[in-house]
C-alpha positions as CSV (number, residue, x, y, z in Angstrom):
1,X,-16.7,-6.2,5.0
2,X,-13.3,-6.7,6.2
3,X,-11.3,-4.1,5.4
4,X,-7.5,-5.1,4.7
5,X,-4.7,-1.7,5.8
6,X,-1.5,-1.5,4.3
7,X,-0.4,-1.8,7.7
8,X,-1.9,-5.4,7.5
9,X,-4.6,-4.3,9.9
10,X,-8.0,-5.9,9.6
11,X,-10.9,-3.3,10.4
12,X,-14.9,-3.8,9.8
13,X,-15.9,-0.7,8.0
14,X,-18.6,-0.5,5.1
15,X,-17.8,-1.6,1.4
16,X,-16.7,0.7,-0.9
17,X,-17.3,0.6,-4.7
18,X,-16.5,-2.6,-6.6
19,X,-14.5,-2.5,-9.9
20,X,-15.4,-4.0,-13.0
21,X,-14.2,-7.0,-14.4
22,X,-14.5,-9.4,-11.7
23,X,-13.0,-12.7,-12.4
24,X,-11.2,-15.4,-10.2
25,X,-7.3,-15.0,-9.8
26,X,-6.5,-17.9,-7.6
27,X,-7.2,-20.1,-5.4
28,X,-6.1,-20.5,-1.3
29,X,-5.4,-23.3,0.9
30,X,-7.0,-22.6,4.6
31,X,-8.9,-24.1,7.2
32,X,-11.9,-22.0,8.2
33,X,-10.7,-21.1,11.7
34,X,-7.7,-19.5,10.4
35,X,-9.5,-17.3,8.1
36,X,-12.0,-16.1,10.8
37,X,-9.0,-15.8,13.1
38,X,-7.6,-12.9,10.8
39,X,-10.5,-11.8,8.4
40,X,-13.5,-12.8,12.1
41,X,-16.9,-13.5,10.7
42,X,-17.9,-13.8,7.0
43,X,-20.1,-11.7,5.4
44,X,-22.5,-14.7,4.0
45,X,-22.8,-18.3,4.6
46,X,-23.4,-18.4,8.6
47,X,-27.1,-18.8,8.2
48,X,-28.5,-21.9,7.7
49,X,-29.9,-20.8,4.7
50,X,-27.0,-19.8,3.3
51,X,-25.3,-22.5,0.3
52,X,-21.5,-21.4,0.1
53,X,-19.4,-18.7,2.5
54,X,-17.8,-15.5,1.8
55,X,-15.4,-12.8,2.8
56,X,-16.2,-9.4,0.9
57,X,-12.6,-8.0,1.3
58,X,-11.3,-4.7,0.9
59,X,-7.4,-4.7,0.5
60,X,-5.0,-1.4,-0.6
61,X,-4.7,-3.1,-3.7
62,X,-9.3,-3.2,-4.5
63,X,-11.7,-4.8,-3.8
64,X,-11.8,-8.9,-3.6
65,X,-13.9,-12.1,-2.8
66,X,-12.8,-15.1,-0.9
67,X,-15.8,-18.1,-1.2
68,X,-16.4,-21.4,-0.9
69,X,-19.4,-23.2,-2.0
70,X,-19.3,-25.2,1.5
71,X,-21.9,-23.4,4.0
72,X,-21.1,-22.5,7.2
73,X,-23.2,-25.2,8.4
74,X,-20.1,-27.7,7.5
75,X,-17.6,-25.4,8.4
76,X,-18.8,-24.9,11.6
77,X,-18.7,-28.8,11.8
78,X,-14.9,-28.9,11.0
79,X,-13.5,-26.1,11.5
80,X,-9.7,-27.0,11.2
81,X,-9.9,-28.7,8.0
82,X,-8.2,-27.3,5.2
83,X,-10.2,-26.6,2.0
84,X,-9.1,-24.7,-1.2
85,X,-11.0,-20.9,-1.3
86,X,-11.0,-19.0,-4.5
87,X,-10.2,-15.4,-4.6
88,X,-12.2,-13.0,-7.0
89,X,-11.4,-9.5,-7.8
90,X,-10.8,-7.3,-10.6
91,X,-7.1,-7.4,-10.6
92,X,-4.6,-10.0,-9.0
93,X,-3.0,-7.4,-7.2
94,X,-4.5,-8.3,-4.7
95,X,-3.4,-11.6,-3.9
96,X,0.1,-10.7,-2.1
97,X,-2.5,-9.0,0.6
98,X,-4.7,-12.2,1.1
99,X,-1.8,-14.6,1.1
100,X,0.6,-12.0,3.5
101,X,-2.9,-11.9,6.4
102,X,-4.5,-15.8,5.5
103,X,-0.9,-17.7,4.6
104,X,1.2,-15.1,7.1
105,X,3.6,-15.0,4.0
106,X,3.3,-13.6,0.4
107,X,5.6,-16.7,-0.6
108,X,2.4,-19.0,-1.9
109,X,0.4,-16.1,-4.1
110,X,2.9,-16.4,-7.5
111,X,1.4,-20.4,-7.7
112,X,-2.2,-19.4,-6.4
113,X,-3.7,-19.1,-10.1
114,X,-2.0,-22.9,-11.3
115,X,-5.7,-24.3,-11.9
116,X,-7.3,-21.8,-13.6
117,X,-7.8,-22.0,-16.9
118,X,-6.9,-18.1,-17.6
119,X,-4.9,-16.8,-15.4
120,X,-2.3,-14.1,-14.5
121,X,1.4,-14.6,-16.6
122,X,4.4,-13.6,-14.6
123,X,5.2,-10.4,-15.5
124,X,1.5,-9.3,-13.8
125,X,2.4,-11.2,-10.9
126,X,6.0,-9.7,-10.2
127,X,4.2,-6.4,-10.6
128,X,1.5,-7.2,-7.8
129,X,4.3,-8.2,-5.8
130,X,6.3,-4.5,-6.6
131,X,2.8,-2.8,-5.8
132,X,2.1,-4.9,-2.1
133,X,5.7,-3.8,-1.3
134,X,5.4,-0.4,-2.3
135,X,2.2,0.4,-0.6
136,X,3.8,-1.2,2.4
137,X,6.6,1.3,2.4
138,X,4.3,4.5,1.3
139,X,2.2,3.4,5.1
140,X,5.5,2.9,7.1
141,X,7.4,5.9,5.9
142,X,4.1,7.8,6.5
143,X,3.9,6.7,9.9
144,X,7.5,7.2,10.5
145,X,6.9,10.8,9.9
146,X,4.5,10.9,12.4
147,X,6.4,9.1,15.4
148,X,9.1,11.4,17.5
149,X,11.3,10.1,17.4
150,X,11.4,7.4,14.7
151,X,12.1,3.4,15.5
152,X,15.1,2.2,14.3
153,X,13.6,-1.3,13.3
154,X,10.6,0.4,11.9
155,X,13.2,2.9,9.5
156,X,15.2,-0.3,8.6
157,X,12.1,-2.2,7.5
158,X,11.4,0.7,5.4
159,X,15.0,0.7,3.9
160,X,14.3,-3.3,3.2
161,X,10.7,-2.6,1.6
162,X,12.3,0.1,-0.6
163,X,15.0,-2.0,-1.4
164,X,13.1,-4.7,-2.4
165,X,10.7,-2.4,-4.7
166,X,13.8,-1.3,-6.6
167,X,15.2,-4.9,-7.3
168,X,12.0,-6.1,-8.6
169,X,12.2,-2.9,-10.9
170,X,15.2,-3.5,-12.0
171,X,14.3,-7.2,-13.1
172,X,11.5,-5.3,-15.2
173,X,13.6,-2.9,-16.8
174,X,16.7,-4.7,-17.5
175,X,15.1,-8.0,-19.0
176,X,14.6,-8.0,-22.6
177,X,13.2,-11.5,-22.9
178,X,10.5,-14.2,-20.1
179,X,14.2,-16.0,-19.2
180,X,15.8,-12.3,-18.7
181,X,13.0,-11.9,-16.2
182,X,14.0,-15.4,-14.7
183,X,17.3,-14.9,-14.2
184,X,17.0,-11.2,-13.0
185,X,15.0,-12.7,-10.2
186,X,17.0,-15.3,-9.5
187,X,19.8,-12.9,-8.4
188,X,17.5,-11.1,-6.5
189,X,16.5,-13.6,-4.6
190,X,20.5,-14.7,-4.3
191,X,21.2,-10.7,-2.8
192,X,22.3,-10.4,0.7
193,X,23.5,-7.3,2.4
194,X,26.7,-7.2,3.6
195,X,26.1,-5.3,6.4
196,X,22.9,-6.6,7.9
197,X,22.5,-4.1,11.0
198,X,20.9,-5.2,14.3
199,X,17.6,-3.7,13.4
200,X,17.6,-5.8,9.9
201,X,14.1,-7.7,9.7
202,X,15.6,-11.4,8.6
203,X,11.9,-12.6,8.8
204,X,10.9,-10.0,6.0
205,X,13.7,-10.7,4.3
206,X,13.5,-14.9,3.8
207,X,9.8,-13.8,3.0
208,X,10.8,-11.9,0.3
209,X,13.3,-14.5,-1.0
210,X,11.2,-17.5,-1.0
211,X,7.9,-15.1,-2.7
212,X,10.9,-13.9,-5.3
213,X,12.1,-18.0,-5.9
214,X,8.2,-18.5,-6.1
215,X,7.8,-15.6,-8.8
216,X,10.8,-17.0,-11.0
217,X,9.6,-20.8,-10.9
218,X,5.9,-20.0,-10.8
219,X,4.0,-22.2,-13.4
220,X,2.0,-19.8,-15.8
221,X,-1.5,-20.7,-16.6
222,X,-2.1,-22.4,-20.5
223,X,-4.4,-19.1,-21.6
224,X,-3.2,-16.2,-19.8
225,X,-3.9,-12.3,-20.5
226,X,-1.1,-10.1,-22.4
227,X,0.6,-8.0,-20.2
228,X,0.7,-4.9,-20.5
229,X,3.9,-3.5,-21.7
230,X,7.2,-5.3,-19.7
231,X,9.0,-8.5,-21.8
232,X,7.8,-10.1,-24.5
C-alpha cells in the first residue's frame, strides 16, 4: 500500500478501509519505471503468476487503484515504455494527487476521464482541484505552526495555495450557467500578482495556470454523473 501525504510524501503503511462505489475515473499516461520511482514496488503483478499490475493507493483525498492488465513480467521487459494506467476509486478527487506524484503536475488530471464512457463533468473536477489545493494548505499551514521560526518561501506558498482555493471558489459561486464557469476560469487562469515577492513559487503558479486552462477546455465525458449542487 503506498500511502500518498498531503505533503506529497509517499510512505508504505497498511491499507485502511475502502469506500464504496468503486468505479474508474481516468486513465494515466506512464512508463513503469516512473511509477515505481515515486509510488516503489506494486502491490500485485511482480509474480510470475500474476496477469495485470497494481498500485493500492492511499491519497488525502481516499482510497484509489492504479492497474494495468500487463504483468510485471512485460513490464520488467520494458520498463521505459509508456502505457495508459486506469485509476479506480470511489471519487475522482483523487486524481489531482496521482497526476501531481506520477505526471509531477496536476495540469493533465481535468482530460484524464476523456475515454470513459461515464465520467466526471466539470464542475466535479474543479472541485477535486479546490479540495487537492486546500488539503495542501491545511498540511503547510500546519507545519508552519510547528517550525520556529517559519520559512518565508514555505508561508508564501501557503499564501499562493490559499489564494488559489478562493479563485476557484469564486468561479463556483459567481457562475450561474457551464460558460459562466468557463469564463470565470479563464480569468483565473489570466490573474497575475502584481507584486510577486522573492519568495513567490512561479513553478506552483504556471502549474496552477495550465491545470486551471485544462479545467476550462477539458472535454466532458457523453454520460456523465449530475453534480451535486454548483451550475446547471
Amino acid at each position: 500500500m503506498a500511502v500518498i501525504r498531503a505533503n506529497l510524501t509517499v510512505l508504505d503503511l497498511p491499507p485502511t478501509t475502502s469506500e464504496p462505489g468503486w468505479a474508474p475515473r481516468g486513465h494515466l499516461r506512464a512508463s513503469f519505471r516512473d511509477l515505481t520511482t515515486v509510488l516503489h514496488a506494486p502491490d500485485f503483478g511482480i509474480d510470475a503468476t500474476e496477469d495485470s499490475t497494481m498500485w493500492l493507493l492511499d491519497t488525502p483525498a481516499g482510497r484509489a487503484q492504479l492497474f494495468h492488465q500487463l504483468d510485471g513480467t512485460y513490464l520488467l521487459r520494458a520498463p521505459a515504455t509508456r502505457i495508459t494506467w486506469t485509476i479506480q476509486a470511489p471519487s475522482p478527487d483523487v486524481l489531482p494527487w496521482i497526476f501531481e506524484l506520477a505526471d509531477c503536475s496536476t495540469a493533465g488530471f481535468p482530460n484524464s476521464g476523456q475515454a470513459l464512457r461515464v465520467g466526471p463533468d466539470r464542475i466535479t473536477l474543479i472541485r477535486a482541484y479546490q479540495r487537492f489545493l486546500e488539503l495542501r494548505a491545511t498540511d503547510l499551514q500546519q507545519r508552519l505552526e510547528l517550525a520556529r521560526p517559519p520559512h518565508p518561501a514555505s508561508g508564501s506558498r501557503w499564501q499562493q495555495l490559499t489564494s488559489y482555493h478562493q479563485d476557484l471558489s469564486r468561479a463556483l459561486h459567481l457562475a450561474a450557467t457551464p460558460a459562466d464557469v468557463i469564463a470565470t476560469l479563464q480569468q483565473a487562469a489570466n490573474r497575475f500578482p502584481a507584486t510577486a515577492g522573492p519568495d513567490f513559487d512561479h513553478e506552483l503558479h504556471d502549474e496552477f495556470v495550465a491545470t486551471v486552462r485544462a479545467l476550462a477546455t477539458a472535454s466532458v465525458p457523453a454520460q456523465s454523473p449530475l453534480p451535486a449542487g454548483g451550475p446547471r
